[in-house]
C-alpha positions in Angstrom: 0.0 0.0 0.0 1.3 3.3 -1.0 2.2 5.8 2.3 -0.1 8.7 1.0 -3.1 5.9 1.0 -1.8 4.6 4.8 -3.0 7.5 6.9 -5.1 7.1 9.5 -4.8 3.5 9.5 -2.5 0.9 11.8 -0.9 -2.3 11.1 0.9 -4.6 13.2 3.8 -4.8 11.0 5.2 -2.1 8.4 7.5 -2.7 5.9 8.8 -0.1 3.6 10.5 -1.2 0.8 12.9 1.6 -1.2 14.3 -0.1 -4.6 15.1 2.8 -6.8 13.4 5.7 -5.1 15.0 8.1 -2.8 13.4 9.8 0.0 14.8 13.4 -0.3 14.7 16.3 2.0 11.7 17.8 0.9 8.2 18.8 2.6 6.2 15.9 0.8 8.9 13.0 1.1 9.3 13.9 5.1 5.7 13.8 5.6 5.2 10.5 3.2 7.7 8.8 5.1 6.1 10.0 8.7 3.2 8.7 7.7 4.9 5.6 6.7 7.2 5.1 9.5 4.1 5.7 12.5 1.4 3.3 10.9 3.3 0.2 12.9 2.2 -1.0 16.4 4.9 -3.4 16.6 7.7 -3.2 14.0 8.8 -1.4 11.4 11.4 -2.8 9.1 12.8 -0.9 5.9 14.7 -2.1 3.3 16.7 0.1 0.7 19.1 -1.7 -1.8 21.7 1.6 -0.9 23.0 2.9 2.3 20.0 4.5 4.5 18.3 7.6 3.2 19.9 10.7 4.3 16.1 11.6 6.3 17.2 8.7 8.7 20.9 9.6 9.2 19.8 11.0 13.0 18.3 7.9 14.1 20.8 5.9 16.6 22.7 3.2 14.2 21.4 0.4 17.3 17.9 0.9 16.1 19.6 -0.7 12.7 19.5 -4.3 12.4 22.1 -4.9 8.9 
């Protein structure tokens, strides 16, 4: 499910998958990947085939599992 269609709604488990795109440091990508990263209860797990998107470069590196 796209993030713009996941607001308002939880999930026990959120994966967000990043192949190609890249979440940049822009109004819209910040709040698309809010809303992507608070819909879990549980866990969230994101996989990117590059190193972490420069948005989550202030997040402790133990919250990481690589």
């Amino acid at each position: 499910m796209p993030s713009h269609l996941a607001k308002g709604l939880e999930f026990d488990t959120v994966f967000i998958v990043n192949i190609q795109e890249n979440y940049m440091d822009t109004d819209l990508d910040i709040k698309l990947l809010y809303v992507a990263m608070t819909r879990s209860l549980h866990e969230l797990h994101i996989y990117q085939i590059k190193n972490k998107t420069s948005l989550l470069n202030n997040i402790d590196d133990t919250f990481f599992n690589i």
